[in-house]
N, C-alpha and C positions, 0 to 999 in steps of 0.2 A: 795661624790663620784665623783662629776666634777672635783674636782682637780687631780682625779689619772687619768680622761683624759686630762687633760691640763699638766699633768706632762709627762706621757706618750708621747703625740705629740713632746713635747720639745726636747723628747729624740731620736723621729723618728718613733715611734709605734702610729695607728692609732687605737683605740679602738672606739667604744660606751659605753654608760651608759642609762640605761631606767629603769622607775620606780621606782630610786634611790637607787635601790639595786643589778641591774642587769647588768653584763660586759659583751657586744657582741663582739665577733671578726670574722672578717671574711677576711680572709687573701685567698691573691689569691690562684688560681689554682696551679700553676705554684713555689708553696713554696716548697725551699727545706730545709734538716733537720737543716744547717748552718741559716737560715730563723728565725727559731723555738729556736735553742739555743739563737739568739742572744735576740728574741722578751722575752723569760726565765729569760734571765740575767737583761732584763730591767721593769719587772713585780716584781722581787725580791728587786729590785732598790729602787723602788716607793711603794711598799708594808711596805718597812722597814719605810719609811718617814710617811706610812700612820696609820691616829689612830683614830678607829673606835668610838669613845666616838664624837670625833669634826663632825663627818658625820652624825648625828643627829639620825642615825636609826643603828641598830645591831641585824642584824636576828641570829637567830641559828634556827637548824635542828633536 
């Protein structure tokens, strides 16, 4: 899960990761919807590079 924060940063999105399975975001006040597509496009980005087998844990619900 660190890596899709250090992919993320690369890309200009600041996230968290905690408990190695949890993504915090917290984005200013002050976000607009242009904000949000762009933070969208670069979540799908890094989602696609991502593979849950190498992250050592896979929750399901």
């Amino acid at each position: 899960m660190f890596q899709l924060v250090l992919d993320a940063m690369a890309e200009g999105l600041l996230i968290n990761c905690s408990y190695d399975v949890v993504m915090r975001f917290l984005p200013p006040y002050i976000l607009t919807e242009k904000d949000v597509d762009r933070a969208v496009k670069v979540l799908a980005k890094i989602f696609k590079r991502f593979k849950p087998e190498a992250a050592g844990t896979v929750v399901q619900h």
